[in-house]
N, CA, C and O atoms as a GROMACS GRO file, in nm:
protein
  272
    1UNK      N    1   0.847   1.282   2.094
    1UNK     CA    2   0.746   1.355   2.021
    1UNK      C    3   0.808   1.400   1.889
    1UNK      O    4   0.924   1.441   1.885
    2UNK      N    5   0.711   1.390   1.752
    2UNK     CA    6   0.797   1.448   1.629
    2UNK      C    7   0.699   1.570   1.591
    2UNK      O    8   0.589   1.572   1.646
    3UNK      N    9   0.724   1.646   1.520
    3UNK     CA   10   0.666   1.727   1.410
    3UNK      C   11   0.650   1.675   1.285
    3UNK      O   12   0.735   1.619   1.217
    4UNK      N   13   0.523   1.698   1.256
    4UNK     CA   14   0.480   1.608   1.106
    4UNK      C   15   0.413   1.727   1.042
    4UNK      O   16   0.374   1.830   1.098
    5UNK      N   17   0.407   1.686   0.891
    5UNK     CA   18   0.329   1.800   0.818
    5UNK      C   19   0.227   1.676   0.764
    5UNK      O   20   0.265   1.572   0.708
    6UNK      N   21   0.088   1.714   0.797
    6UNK     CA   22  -0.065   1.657   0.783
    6UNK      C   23  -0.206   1.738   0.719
    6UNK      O   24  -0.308   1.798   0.753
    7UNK      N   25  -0.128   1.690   0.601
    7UNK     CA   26  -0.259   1.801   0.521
    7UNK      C   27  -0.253   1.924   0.516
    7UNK      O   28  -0.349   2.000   0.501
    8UNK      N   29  -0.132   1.956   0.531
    8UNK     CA   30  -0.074   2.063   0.553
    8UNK      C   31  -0.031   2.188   0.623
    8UNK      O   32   0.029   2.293   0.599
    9UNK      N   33  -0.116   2.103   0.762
    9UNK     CA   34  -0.109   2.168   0.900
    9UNK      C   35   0.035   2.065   0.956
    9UNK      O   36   0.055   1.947   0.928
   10UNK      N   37   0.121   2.156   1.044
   10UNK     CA   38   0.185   2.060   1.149
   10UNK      C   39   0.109   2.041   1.233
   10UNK      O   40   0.010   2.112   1.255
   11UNK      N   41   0.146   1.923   1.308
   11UNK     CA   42   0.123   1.842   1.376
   11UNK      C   43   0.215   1.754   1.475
   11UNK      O   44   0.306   1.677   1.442
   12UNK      N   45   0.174   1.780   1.590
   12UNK     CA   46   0.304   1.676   1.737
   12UNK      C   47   0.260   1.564   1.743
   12UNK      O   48   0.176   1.576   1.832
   13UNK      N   49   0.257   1.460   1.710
   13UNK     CA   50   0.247   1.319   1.739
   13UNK      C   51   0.383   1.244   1.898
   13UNK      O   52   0.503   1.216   1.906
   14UNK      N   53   0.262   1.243   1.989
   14UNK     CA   54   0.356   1.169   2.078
   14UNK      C   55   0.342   1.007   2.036
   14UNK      O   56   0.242   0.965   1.977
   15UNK      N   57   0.459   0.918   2.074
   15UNK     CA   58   0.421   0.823   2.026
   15UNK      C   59   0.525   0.678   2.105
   15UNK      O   60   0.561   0.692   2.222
   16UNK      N   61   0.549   0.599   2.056
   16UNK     CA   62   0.618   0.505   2.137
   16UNK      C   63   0.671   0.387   2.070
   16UNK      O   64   0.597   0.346   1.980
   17UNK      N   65   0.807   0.304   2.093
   17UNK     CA   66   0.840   0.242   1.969
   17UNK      C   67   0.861   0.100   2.043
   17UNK      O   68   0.962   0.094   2.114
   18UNK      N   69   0.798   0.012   2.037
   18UNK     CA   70   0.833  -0.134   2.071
   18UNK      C   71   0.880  -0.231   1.949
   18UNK      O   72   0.823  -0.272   1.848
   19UNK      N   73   1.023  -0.250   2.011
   19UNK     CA   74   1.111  -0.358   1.942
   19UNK      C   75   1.204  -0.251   1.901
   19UNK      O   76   1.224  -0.140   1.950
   20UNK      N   77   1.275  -0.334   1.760
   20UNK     CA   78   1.407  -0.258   1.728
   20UNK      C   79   1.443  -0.325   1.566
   20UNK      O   80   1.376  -0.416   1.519
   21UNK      N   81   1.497  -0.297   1.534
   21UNK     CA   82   1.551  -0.314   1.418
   21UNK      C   83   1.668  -0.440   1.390
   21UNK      O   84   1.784  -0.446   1.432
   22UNK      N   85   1.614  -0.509   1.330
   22UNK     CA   86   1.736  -0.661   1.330
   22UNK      C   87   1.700  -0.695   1.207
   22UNK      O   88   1.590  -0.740   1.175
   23UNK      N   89   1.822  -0.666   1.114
   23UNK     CA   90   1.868  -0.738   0.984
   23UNK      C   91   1.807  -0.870   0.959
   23UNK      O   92   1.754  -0.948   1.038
   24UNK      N   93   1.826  -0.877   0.823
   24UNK     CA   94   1.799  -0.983   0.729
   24UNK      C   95   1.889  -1.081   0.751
   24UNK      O   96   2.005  -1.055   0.719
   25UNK      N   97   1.862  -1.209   0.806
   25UNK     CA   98   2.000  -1.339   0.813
   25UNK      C   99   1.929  -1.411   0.668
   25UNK      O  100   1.838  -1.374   0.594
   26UNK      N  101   2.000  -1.507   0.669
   26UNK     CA  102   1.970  -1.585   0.569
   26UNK      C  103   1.861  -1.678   0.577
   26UNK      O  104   1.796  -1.709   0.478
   27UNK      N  105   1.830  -1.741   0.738
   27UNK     CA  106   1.727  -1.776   0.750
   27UNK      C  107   1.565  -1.680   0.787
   27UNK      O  108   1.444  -1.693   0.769
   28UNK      N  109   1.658  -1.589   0.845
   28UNK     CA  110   1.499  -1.500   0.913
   28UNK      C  111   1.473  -1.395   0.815
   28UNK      O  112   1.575  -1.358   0.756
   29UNK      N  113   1.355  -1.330   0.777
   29UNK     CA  114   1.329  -1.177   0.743
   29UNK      C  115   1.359  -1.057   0.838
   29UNK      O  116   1.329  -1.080   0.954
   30UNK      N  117   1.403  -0.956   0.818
   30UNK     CA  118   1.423  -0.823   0.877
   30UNK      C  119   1.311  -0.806   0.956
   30UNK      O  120   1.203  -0.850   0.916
   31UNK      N  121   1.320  -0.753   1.053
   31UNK     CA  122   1.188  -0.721   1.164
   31UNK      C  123   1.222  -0.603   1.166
   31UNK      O  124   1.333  -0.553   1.152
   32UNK      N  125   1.074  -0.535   1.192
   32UNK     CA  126   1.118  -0.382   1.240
   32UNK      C  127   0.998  -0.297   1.331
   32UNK      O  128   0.875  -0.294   1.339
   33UNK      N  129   1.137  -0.220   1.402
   33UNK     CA  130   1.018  -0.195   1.542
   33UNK      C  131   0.877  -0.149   1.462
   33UNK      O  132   0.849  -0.132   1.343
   34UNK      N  133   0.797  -0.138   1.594
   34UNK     CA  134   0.659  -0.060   1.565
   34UNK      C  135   0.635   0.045   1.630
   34UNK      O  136   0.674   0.038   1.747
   35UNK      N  137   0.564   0.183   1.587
   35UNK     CA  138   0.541   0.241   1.625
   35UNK      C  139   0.433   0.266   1.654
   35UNK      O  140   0.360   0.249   1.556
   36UNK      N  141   0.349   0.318   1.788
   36UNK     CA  142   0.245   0.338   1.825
   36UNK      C  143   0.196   0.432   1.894
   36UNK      O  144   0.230   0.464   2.008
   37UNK      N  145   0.081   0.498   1.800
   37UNK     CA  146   0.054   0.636   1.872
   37UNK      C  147   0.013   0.657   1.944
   37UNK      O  148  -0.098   0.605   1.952
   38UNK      N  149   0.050   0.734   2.049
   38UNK     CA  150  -0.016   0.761   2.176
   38UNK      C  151  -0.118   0.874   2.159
   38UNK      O  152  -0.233   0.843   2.190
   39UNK      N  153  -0.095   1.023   2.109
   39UNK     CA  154  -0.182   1.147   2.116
   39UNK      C  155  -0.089   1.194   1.977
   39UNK      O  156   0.024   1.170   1.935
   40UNK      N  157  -0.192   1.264   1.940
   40UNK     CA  158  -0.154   1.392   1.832
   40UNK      C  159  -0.242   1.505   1.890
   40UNK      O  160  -0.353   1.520   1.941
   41UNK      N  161  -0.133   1.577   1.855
   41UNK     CA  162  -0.157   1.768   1.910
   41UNK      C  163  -0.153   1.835   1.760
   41UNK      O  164  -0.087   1.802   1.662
   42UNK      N  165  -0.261   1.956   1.780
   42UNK     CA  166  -0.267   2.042   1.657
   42UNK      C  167  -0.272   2.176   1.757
   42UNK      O  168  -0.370   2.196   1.828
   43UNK      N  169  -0.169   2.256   1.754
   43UNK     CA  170  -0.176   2.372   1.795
   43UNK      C  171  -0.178   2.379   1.941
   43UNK      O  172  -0.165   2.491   1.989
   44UNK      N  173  -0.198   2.242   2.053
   44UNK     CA  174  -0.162   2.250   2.146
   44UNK      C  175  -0.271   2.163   2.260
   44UNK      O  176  -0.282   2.146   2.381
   45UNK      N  177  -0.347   2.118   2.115
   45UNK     CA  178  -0.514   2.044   2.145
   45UNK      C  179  -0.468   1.916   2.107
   45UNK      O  180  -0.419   1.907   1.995
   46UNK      N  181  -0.476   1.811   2.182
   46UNK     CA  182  -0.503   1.668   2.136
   46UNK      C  183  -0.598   1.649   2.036
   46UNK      O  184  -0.663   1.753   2.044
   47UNK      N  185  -0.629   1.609   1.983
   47UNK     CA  186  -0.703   1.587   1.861
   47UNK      C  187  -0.678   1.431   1.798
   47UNK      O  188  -0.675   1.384   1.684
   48UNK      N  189  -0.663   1.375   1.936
   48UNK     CA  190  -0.621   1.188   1.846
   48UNK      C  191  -0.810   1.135   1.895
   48UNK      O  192  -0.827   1.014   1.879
   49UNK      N  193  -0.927   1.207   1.944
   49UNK     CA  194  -1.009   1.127   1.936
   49UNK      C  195  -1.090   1.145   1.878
   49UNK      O  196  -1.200   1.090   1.888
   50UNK      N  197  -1.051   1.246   1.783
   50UNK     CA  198  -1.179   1.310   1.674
   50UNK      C  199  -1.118   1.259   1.518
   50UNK      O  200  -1.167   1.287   1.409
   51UNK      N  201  -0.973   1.159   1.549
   51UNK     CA  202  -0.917   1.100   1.438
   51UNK      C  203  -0.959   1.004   1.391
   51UNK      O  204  -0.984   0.933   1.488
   52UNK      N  205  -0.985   0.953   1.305
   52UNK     CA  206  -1.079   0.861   1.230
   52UNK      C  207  -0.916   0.741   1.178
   52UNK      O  208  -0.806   0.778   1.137
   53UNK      N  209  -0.959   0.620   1.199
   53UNK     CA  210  -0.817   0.498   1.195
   53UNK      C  211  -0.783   0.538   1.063
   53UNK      O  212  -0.666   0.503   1.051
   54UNK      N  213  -0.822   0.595   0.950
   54UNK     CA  214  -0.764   0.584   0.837
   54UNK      C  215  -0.671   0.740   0.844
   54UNK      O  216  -0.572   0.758   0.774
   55UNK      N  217  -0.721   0.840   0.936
   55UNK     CA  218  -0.602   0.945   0.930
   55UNK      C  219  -0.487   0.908   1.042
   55UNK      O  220  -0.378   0.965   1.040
   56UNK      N  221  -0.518   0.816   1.134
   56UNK     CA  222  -0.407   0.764   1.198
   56UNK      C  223  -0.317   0.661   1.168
   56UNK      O  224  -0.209   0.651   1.224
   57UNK      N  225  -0.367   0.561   1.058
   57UNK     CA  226  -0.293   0.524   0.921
   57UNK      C  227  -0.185   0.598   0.884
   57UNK      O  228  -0.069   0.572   0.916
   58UNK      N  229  -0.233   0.719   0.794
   58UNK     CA  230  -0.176   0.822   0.731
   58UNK      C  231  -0.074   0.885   0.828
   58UNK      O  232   0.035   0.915   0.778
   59UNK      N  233  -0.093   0.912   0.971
   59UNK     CA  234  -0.027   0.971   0.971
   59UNK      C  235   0.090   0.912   1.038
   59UNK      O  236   0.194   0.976   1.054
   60UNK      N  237   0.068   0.749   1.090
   60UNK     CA  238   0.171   0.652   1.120
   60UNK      C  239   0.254   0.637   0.988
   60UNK      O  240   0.375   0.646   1.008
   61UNK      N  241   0.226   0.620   0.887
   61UNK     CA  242   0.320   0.618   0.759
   61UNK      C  243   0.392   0.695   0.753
   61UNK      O  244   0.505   0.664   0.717
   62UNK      N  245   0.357   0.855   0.788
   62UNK     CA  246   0.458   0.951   0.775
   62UNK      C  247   0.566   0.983   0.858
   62UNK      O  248   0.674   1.038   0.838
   63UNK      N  249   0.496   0.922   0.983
   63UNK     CA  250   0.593   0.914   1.111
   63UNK      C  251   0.671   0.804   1.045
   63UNK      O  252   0.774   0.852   0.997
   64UNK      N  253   0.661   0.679   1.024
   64UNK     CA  254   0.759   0.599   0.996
   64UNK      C  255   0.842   0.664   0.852
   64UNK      O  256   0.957   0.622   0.839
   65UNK      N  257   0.802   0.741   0.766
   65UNK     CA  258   0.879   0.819   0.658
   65UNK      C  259   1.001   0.912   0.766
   65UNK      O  260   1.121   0.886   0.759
   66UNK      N  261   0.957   0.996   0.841
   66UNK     CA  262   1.030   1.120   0.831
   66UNK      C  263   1.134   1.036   1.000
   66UNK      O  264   1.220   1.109   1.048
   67UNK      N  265   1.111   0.889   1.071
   67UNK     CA  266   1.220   0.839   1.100
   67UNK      C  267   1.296   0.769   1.102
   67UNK      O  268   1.378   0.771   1.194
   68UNK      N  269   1.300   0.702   1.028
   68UNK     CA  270   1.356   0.616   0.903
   68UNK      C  271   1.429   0.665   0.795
   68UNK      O  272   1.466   0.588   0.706
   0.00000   0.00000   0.00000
């Protein structure tokens, strides 16, 4: 689970990471895991089904910002 700042409320995003991280060879491109959200909590309330895909966009970007 992380803490995110979302519009300027925090926010708990539980979430889950399939794959892993493997460098650039000369023949292949860099792959990199994915992350996928399971629930976001605001204050202690799930609130991932009143989320609309473009704030769960937003707030997958930030998750991948703040672990990375």
């Amino acid at each position: 689970m992380a803490r995110l700042k979302y519009r300027g409320e925090e926010i708990e995003v539980e979430f889950s990471i399939y794959g892993e991280y493997i460098p650039q060879t000369r023949w292949q491109p860099a792959e990199y895991p994915e992350y996928n959200i399971e629930d976001v909590f605001y204050n202690g309330t799930s609130i991932f089904a009143i989320l609309s895909e473009n704030d769960l966009e937003e707030i997958n970007e930030n998750l991948i910002a703040e672990l990375e």
